[in-house]
C-alpha positions as CSV (number, residue, x, y, z in Angstrom):
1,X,4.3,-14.9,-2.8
2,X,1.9,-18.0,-2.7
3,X,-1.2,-17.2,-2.1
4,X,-3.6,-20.3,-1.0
5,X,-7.3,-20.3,-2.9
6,X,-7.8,-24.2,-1.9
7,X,-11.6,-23.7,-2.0
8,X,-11.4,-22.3,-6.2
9,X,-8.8,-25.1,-6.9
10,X,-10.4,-28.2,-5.2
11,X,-14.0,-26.6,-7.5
12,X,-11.6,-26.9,-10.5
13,X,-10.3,-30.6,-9.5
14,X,-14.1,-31.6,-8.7
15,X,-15.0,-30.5,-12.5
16,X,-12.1,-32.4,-14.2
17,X,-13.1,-33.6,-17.3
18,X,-16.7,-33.5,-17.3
19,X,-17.6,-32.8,-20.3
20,X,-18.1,-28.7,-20.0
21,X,-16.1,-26.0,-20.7
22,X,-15.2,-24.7,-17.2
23,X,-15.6,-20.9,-17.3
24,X,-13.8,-19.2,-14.4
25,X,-15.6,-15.4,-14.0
26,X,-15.4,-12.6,-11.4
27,X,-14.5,-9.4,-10.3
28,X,-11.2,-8.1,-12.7
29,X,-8.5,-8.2,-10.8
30,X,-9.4,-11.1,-8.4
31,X,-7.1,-13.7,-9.0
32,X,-8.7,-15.9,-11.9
33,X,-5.7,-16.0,-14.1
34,X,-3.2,-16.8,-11.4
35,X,-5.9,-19.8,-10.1
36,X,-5.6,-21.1,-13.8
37,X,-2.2,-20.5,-14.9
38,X,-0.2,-21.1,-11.8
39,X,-2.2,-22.8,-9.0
40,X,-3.8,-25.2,-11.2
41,X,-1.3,-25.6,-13.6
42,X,0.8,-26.7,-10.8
43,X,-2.0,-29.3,-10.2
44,X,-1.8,-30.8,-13.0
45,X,2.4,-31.0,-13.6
46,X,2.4,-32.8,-9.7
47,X,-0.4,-35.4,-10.8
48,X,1.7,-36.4,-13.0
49,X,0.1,-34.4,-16.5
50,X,3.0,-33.8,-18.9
51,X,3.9,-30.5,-20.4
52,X,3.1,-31.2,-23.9
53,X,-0.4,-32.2,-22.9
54,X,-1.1,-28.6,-20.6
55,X,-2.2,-26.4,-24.0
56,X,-1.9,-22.9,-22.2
57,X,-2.3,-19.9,-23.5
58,X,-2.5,-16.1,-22.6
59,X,-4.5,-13.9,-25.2
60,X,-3.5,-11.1,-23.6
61,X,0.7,-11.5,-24.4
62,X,1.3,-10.4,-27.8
63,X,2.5,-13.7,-28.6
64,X,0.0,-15.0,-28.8
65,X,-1.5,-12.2,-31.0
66,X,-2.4,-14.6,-34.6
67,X,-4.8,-16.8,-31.7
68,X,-6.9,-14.0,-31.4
69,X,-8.0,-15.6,-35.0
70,X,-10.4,-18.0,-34.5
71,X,-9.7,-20.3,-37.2
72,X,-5.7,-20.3,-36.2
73,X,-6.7,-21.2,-33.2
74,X,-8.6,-23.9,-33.9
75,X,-5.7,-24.8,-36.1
76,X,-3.1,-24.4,-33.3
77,X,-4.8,-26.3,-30.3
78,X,-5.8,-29.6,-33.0
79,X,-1.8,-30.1,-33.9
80,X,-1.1,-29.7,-30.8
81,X,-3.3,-32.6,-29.7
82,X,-1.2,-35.8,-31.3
83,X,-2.1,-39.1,-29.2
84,X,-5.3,-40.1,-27.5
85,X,-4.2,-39.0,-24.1
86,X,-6.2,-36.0,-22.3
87,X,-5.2,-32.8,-22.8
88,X,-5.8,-29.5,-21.2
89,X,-6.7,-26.6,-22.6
90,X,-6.4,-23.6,-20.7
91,X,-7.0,-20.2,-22.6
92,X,-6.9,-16.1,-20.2
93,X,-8.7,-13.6,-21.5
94,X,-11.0,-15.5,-24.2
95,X,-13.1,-12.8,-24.6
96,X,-9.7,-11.1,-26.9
97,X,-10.5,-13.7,-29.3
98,X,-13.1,-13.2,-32.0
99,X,-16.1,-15.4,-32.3
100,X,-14.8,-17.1,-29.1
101,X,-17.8,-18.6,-28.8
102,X,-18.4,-20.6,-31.7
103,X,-14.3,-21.8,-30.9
104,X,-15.1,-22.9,-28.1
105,X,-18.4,-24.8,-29.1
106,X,-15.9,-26.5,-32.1
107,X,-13.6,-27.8,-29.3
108,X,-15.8,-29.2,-27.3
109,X,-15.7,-32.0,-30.2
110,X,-12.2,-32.9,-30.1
111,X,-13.6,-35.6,-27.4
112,X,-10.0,-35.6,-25.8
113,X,-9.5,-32.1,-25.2
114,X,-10.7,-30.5,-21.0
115,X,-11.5,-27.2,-21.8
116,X,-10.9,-23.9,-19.1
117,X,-11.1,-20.7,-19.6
118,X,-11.0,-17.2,-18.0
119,X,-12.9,-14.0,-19.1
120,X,-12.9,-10.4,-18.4
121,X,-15.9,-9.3,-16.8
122,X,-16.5,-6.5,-19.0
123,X,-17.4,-8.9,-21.6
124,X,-17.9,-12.6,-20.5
125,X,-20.7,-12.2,-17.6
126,X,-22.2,-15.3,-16.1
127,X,-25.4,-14.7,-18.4
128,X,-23.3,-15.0,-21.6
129,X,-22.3,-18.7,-20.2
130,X,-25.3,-19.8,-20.0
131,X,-26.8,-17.8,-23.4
132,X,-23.5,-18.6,-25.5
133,X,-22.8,-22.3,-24.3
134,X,-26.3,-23.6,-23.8
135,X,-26.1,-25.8,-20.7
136,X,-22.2,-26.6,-22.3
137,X,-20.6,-23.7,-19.6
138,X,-19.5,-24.8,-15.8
139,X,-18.9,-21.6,-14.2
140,X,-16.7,-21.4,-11.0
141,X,-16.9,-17.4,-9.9
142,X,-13.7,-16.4,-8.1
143,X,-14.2,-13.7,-5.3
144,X,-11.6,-11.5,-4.0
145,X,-9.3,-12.9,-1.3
146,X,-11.1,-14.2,1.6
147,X,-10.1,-13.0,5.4
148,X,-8.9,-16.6,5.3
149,X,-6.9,-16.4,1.9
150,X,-5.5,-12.9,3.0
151,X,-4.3,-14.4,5.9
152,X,-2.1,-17.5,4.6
153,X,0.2,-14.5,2.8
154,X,0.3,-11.8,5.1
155,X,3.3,-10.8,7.3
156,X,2.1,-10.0,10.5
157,X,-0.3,-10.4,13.4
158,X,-3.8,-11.8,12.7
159,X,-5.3,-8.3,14.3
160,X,-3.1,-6.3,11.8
161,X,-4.2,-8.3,9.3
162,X,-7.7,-7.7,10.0
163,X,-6.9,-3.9,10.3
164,X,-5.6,-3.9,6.2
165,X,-8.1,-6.1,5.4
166,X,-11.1,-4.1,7.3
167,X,-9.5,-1.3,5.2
168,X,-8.0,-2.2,1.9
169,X,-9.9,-5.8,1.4
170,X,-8.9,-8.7,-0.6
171,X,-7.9,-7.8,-4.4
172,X,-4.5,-10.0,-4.1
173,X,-2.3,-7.3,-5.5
174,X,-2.9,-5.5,-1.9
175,X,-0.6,-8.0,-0.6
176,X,2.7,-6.5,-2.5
177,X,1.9,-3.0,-1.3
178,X,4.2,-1.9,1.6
179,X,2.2,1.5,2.4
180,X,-1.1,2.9,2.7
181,X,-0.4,5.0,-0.2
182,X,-0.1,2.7,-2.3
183,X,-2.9,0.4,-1.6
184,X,-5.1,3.7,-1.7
185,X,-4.4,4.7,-4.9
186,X,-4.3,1.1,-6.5
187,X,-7.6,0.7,-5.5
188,X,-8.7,4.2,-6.8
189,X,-6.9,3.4,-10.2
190,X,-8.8,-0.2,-10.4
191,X,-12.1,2.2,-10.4
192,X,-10.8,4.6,-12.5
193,X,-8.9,2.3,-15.4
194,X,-10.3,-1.0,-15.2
195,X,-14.0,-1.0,-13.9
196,X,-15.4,1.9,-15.3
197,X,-13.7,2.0,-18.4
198,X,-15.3,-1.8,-19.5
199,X,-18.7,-0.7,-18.3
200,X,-18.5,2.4,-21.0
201,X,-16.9,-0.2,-23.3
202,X,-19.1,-2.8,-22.6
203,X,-22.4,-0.8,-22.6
204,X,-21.5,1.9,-25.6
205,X,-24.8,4.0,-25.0
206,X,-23.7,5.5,-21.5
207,X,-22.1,8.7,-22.2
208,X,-22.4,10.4,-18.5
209,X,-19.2,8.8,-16.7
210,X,-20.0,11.6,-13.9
211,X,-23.7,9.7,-13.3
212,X,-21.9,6.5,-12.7
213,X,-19.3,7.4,-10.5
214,X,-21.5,9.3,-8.2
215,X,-24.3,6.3,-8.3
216,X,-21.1,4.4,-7.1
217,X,-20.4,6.8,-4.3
218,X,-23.8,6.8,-3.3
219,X,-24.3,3.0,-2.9
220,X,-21.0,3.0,-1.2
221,X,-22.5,5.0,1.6
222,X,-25.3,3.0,2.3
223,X,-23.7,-0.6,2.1
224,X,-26.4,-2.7,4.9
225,X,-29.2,-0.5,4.5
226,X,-32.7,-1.0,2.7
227,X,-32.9,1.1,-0.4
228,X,-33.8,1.3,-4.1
229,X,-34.2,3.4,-7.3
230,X,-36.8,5.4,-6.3
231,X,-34.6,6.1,-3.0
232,X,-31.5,6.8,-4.7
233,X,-33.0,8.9,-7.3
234,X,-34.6,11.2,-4.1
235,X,-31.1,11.1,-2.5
236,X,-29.8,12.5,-6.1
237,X,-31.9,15.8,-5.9
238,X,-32.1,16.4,-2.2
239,X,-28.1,15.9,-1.5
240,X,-26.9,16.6,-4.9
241,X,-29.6,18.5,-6.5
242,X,-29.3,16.5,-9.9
243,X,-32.1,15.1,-11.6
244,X,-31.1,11.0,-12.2
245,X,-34.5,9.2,-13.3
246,X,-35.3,5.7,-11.0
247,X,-34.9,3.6,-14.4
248,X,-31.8,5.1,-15.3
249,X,-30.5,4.3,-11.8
250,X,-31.8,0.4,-11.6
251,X,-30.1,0.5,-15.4
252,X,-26.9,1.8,-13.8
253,X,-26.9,-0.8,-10.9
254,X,-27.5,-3.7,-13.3
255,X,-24.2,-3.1,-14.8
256,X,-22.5,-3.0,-11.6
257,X,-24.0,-6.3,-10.8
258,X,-22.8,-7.5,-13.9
259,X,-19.4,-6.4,-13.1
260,X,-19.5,-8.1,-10.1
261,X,-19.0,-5.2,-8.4
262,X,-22.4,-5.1,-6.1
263,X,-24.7,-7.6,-5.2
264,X,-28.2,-6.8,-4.5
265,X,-30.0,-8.5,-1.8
266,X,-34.0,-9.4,-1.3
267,X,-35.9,-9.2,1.9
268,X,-37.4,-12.3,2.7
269,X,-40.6,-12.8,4.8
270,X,-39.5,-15.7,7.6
271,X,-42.8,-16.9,8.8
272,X,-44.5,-15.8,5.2
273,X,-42.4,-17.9,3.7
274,X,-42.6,-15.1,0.8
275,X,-40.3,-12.8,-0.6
276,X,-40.6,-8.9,0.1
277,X,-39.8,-6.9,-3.6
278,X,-38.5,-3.4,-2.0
279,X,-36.8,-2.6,-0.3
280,X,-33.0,-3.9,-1.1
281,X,-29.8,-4.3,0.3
282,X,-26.7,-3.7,-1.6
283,X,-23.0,-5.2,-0.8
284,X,-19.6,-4.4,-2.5
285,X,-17.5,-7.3,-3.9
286,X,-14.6,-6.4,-2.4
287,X,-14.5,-4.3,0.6
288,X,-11.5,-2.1,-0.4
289,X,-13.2,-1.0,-3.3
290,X,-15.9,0.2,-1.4
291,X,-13.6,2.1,0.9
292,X,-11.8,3.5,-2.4
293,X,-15.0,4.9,-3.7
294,X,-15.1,7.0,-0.4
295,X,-11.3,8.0,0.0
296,X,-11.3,6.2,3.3
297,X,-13.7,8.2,5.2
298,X,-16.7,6.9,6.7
299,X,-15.6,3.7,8.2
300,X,-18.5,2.4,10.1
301,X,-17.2,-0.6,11.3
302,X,-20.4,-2.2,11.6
303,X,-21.3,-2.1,8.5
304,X,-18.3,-2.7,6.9
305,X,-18.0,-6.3,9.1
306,X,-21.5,-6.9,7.5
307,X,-20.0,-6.4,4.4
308,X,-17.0,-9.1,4.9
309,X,-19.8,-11.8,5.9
310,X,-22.1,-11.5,3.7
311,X,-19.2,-11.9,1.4
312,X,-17.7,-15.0,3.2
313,X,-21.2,-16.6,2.9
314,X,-21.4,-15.5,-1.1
315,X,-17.9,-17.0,-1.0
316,X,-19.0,-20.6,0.9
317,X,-21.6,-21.2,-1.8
318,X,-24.3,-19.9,-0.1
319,X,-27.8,-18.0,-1.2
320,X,-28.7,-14.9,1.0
321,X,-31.7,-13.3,1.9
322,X,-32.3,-10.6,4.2
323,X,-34.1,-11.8,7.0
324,X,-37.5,-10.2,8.1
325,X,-39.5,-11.2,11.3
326,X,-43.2,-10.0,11.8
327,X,-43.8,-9.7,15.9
328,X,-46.9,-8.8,17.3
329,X,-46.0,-6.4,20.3
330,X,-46.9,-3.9,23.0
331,X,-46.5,-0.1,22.3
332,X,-46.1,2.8,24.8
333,X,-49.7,3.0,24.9
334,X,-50.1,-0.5,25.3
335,X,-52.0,-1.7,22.5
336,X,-50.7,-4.8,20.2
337,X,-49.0,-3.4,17.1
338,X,-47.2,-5.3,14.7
339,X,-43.3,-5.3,14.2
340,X,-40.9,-5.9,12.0
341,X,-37.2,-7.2,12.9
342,X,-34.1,-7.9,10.8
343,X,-32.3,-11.0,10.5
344,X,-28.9,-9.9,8.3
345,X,-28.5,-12.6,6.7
346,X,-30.2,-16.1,5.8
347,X,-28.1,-18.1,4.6
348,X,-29.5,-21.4,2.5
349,X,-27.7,-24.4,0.5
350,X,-29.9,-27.8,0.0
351,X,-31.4,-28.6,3.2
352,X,-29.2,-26.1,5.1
353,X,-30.3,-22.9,6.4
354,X,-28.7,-20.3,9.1
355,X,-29.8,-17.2,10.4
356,X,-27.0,-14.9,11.5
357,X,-26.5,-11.6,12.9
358,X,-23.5,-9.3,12.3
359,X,-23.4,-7.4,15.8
360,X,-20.4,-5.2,16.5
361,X,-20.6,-5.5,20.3
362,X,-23.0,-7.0,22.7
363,X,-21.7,-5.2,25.8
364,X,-24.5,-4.4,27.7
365,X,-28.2,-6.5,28.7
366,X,-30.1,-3.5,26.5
367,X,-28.0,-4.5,23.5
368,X,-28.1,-8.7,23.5
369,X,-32.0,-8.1,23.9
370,X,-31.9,-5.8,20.6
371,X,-29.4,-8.1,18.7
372,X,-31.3,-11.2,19.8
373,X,-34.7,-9.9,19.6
374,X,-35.3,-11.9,15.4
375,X,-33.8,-14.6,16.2
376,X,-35.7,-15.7,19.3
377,X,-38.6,-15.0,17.7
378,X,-37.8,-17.2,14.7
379,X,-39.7,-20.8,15.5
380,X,-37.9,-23.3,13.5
381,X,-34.8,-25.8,14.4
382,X,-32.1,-24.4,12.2
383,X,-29.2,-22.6,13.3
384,X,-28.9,-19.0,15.1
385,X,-25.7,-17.3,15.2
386,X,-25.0,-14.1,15.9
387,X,-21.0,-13.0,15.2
388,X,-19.2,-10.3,17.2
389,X,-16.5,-8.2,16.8
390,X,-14.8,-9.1,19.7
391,X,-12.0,-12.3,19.6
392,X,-14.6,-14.7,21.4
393,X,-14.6,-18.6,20.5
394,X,-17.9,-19.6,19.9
395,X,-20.3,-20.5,22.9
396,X,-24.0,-21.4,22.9
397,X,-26.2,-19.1,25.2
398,X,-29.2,-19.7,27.2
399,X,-31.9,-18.9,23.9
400,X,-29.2,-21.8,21.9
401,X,-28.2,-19.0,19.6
402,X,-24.4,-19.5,18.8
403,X,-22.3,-16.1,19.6
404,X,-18.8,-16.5,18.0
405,X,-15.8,-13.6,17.1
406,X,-15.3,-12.4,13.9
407,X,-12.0,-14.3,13.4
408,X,-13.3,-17.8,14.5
409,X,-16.4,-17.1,12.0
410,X,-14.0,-16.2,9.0
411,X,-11.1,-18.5,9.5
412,X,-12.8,-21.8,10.3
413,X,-14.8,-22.6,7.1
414,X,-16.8,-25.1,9.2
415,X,-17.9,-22.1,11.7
416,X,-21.6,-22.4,10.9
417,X,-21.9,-25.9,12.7
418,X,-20.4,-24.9,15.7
């Protein structure tokens, strides 16, 4: 099965030969191996790149065992390298290696050697690339499948493709699973073997497994609404009568972020021009998981469609912000009071900005006023959009705010600039 991640491979094209070691992180599990060792290899072979000059290799297969030396590989990758030509070395799972590091620092002197590599999570974060390499790293983070990307390899209808991927999201090994069964419990084993296992590797200190997985199952319950520490660690002893300090909880979500399992989002002040510290917003990777975490209860569909922008807009390239608009309004007793409204997401890269709305349905007068209510009040020329769940092509209304469905938003990757 082919699965197309054009966006990843053309980031990979745009960084040949550059000078930097091109560092390819994300969530384990998401596809970074078969982008380097298949989908870009492939690149390379049709260009017209000979074998002899593709130097791949696969730490992880125990034939490659004696590379996990530093100083054989070193040894291995310079006879390989016999003419002046480029060549291309790709090395999975570079964290296996010792003192990968300083390796990788030594080859960036062999002046014709392009340099890639992948990383497990659990060890090689984005803030080692830019401690370790100093400035030398180019990372490219690889999300879980997109709607998009889940599309081009599944067999079926786009609506039953939406169904599985509203349910199981986009870790490509969903794809070979023919029954709910068994995407359930690979997604439950992922938690179980993989993720939590390399935060208790990774961070050696953390003996209570229990205190992370229920953390987890907390912030899966509240995926699009405003919390924090100090929330969470009230929700701990009035739901669950346990005792889990704020600063043990904000240490706890800083290694999820650095697992790239949740992202944390700020509020941000729209007319103030000025960010709001607490509270936050907090987003799975990867869908699925967050349904895991739950057993597949609690499937608010709003929020989980939330979810699947806000990751399609981390997936674009774009920075998000929570959206806050200060209105100065009318109460029941008829004196001015100020208001606060939501805007889910702004989205910002360069010059570009868009505010956009995640609205389930807009069936009624009562709801497009409510939906609509930030964004009219929002005086400055960029982009309004507000995305439906319903299969609608995208239309302009009376206000100029953009309404579009779901599938238009995530399929077209040009669907802001409607």
């Amino acid at each position: 099965m082919e699965i197309k991640r054009d966006y990843y491979l053309n980031e990979l094209k745009e960084r040949e030969q550059n000078g930097l070691i091109k560092v390819i992180t994300g969530l384990r599990r998401s596809g970074k191996t078969y982008l380097l060792f298949q989908l870009f290899y492939s690149y390379l072979i049709d260009k017209g790149i000979r074998k002899d000059h593709i130097i791949d290799i696969s730490l992880d297969d125990r034939l490659y065992k004696e590379l996990r030396n530093p100083d054989n590989m070193l040894e291995y990758v310079k006879k390989k390298i016999v003419d002046d030509e480029i060549y291309y070395v790709l090395i999975d799972e570079v964290q296996l290696m010792d003192e990968f590091e300083d390796v990788l620092n030594s080859l960036m002197h062999i002046k014709n050697a392009d340099i890639y590599v992948t990383g497990s999570n659990s060890k090689f974060l984005s803030s080692d690339v830019i401690t370790e390499f100093r400035g030398r790293g180019d990372e490219v983070h690889v999300f879980p499948l997109s709607f998009k990307e889940y599309v081009s390899a599944y067999k079926g209808t786009i609506y039953e493709a939406w169904d599985d991927y509203y349910n199981y999201g986009g870790m490509p090994f969903i794809l070979s699973c023919n029954t709910k069964k068994r995407k359930e419990d690979y997604l439950k084993q992922l938690f179980e073997k993989v993720y939590i296992s390399d935060i208790l590797e990774r961070h050696k200190k953390t003996k209570n497994k229990e205190e992370l997985n229920e953390l987890l199952d907390v912030l899966s319950s509240s995926i699009g609404s405003l919390s924090n520490p100090l929330k969470l660690s009230n929700t701990f002893k009035s739901e669950k009568h346990k005792k889990l300090s704020d600063k043990v909880i904000s240490k706890y979500i800083d290694y999820f972020q650095d697992s790239f399992l949740i992202s944390k989002v700020q509020r941000y002040d729209i007319k103030g021009k000025k960010y709001i510290n607490s509270p936050y917003k907090y987003y799975f990777e990867d869908i699925g998981l967050r349904n895991a975490r739950l057993n597949f209860r609690h499937q608010e569909e709003n929020h989980i469609m939330e979810n699947i922008i806000y990751n399609e807009l981390k997936m674009r390239g774009y920075n998000i912000d929570i959206g806050v608009v200060e209105i100065n309004e009318a109460n029941k007793n008829g004196n001015i009071v100020k208001k606060r409204y939501e805007v889910d997401f702004v989205a910002s890269s360069g010059d570009n900005k868009y505010y956009i709305q995640s609205a389930l349905e807009m069936g009624n007068s009562e709801k497009k006023i409510q939906e609509k209510k930030s964004l009219v009040n929002i005086n400055d020329s960029f982009k309004k959009i507000i995305v439906v769940r319903d299969d609608m092509k995208p239309r302009k209304d009376d206000d100029g705010i953009t309404i579009v469905g779901i599938y238009n938003f995530l399929l077209d990757e040009n669907s802001l600039n409607y």
